[in-house]
N, C-alpha and C positions, 0 to 999 in steps of 0.2 A: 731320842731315836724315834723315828715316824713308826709306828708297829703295823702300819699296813706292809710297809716296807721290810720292813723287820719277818715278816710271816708270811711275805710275796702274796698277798693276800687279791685275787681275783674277782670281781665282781659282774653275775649275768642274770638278765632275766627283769621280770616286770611286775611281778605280783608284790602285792603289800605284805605281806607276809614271809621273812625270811628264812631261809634252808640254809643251814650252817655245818658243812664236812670237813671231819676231824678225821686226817688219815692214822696207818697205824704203823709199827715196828719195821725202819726201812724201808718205809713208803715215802710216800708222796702224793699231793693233789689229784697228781695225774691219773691215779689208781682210782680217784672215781668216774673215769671218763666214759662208762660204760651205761653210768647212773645219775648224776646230778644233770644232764642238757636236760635227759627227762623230765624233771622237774621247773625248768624256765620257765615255761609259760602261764604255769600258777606263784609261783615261790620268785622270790629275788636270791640267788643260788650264789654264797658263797665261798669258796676254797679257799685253802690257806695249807703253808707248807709250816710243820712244827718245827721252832727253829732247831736246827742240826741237821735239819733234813731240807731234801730238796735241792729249792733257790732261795730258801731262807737266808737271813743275815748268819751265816757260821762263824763269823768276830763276837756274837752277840750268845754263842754257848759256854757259859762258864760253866764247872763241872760242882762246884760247891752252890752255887743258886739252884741250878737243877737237879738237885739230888732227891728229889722227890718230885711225882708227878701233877703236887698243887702247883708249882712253881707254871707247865706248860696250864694247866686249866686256869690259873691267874694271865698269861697271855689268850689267851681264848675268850678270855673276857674282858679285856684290854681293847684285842680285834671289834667285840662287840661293842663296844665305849663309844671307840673312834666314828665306827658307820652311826652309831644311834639305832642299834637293834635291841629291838625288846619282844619278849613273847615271841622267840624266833622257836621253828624246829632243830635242834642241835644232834645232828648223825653223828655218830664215831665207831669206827673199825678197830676193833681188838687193844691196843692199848689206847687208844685214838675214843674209844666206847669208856673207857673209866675214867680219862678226863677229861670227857665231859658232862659224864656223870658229877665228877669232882664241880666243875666249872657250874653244872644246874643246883647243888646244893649251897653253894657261894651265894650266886648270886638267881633264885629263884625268875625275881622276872624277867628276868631275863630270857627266860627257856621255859616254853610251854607244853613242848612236846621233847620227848629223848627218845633217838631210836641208836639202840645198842645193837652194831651187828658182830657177832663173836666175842663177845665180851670174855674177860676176868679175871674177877678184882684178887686172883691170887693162882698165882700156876703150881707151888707146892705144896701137895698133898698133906693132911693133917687131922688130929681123931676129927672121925665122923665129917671129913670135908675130903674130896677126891679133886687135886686140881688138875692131873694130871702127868706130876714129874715130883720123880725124890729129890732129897737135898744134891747127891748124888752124880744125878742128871742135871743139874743147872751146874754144878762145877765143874762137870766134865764140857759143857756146852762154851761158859766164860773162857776158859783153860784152852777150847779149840778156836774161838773168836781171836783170842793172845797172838797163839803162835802161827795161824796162819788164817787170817782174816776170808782172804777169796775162797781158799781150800773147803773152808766152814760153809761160806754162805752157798758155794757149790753143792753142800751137801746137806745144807739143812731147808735150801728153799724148795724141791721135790717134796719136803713132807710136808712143809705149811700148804704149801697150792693142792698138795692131795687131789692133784688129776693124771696120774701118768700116762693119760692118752692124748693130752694135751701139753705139748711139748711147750707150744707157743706161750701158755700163760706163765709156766715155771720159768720161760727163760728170760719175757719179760720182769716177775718178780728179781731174778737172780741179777739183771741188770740194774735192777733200783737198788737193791741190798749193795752190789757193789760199787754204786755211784757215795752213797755213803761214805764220809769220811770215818775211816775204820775204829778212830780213838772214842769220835763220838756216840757211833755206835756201838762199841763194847761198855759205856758209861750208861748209855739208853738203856742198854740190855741185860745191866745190873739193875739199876732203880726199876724196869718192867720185870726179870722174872723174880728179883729176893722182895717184892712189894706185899703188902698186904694192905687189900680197902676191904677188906668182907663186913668189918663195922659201919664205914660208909652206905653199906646199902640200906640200913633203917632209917636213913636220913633223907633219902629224896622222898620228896614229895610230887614230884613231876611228874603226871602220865609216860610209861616207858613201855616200849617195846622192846624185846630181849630176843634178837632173833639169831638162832642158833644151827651150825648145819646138824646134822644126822651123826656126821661121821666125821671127827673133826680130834685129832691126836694133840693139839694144842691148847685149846680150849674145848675137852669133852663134855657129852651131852649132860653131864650130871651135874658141870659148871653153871649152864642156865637152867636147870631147875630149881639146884641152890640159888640163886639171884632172883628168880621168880618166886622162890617162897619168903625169901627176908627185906625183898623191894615192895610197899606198900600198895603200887598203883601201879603192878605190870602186867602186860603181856607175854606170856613165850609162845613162838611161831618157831618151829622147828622144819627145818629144808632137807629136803627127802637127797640129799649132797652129801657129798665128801670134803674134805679140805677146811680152810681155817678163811678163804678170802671169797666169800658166795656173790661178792656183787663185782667180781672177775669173772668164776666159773660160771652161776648160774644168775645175770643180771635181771633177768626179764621177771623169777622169781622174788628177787628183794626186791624188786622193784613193786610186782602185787603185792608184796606183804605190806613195805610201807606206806602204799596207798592206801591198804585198805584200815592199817592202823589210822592214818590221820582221818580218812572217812569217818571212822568209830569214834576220834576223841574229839570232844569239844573243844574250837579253836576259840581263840580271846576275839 
């Protein structure tokens, strides 16, 4: 199977040096459109849809390959193969941000820069780790996924976008949630919240940004602090924002941040 195909995998932009966006839980590509054009004209900027999602190949999600989220950072670097990117910068958004974390500790030269936005590499709570949700609450969350897929993502994409004065971002997110095929996202949504990478994080060695909003019920602010103390070579930039999806709500903001990250770190 061609895996550009396979990952609907886009390509724009001029610079020698590539920008590689990993969307995250019910997204898609398009969720960076607020953010990646800006980068064309330094970066050669490419998108990719995780298969199950999107305009991915949905024949090409088996539920026992993908049971774990090596399996998508093994395509992430499959994507990287085919173009011949090395020392690229690798973005990812909330589950979209740990694998490619996963994908930079694989395969290092690959990725020279990681910028993680909402990351975390574990959503339930544990001694001495606050991820955010009890056992509890992801059962009760899988349980409303089940029985009534649209009902759920009506009610649960208001808290991830965490603007409710902006109607338009939540109804765009609730659009992509429901373009989703339901089966694959209830499978996505078991291997993203019963996951645990907290071990994962002494392993990168990649220059990381870890950038985090203020006010975020999904991945709270105490998830990137923890990530920032057990990641070797990070940054935390914390966004004076609400919500779980900041280069939706507040683009113009990740967008200085990442700049100014890649400004700071030394490129190959």
């Amino acid at each position: 199977m061609d895996v550009l195909k396979r990952n609907n995998v886009t390509v724009s932009g001029e610079g020698k040096q590539a920008m590689v966006f990993v969307h995250g839980f019910g997204c898609n590509q398009q969720m960076w459109r607020l953010v990646a054009p800006v980068f064309a004209a330094d970066y050669r900027v490419v998108l990719l849809d995780l298969v199950g999602a999107g305009r991915s190949n949905l024949a090409a999600y088996d539920p026992a390959h993908y049971s774990s989220l090596d399996a998508h950072a093994e395509d992430v670097l499959q994507v990287l193969g085919a173009l011949d990117l090395h020392d690229v910068v690798l973005v990812g958004h909330s589950v979209g941000a740990i694998i490619a974390m996963l994908a930079a500790i694989e395969e290092p030269t690959r990725v020279a820069q990681l910028v993680l936005v909402a990351p975390s590499p574990r959503y339930l709570n544990d001694v001495g780790y606050t991820g955010g949700f009890e056992p509890v609450d992801i059962n009760d969350l899988l349980e409303d996924m089940g029985n009534n897929y649209l009902g759920w993502s009506g009610a649960f994409t208001p808290v991830v976008m965490g603007q409710p004065s902006r109607s338009e971002l939540t109804t765009e997110l609730n659009t992509s949630f429901c373009s989703t095929d339901p089966a694959i996202a209830q499978h996505f949504a078991r291997v993203t919240f019963l996951g645990d990478n907290r071990a994962d994080l002494l392993l990168v060695r990649t220059p990381s940004l870890i950038l985090q909003c203020a006010y975020d019920v999904i991945a709270p602010l105490a998830v990137g602090t923890y990530m920032h103390r057990y990641m070797p070579d990070s940054e935390l930039v914390v966004l004076d924002t609400s919500g779980h999806c900041p280069h939706l709500s507040v683009p113009q903001a990740t967008i200085a941040a990442i700049q100014q990250f890649l400004r700071s770190t030394p490129t190959p």
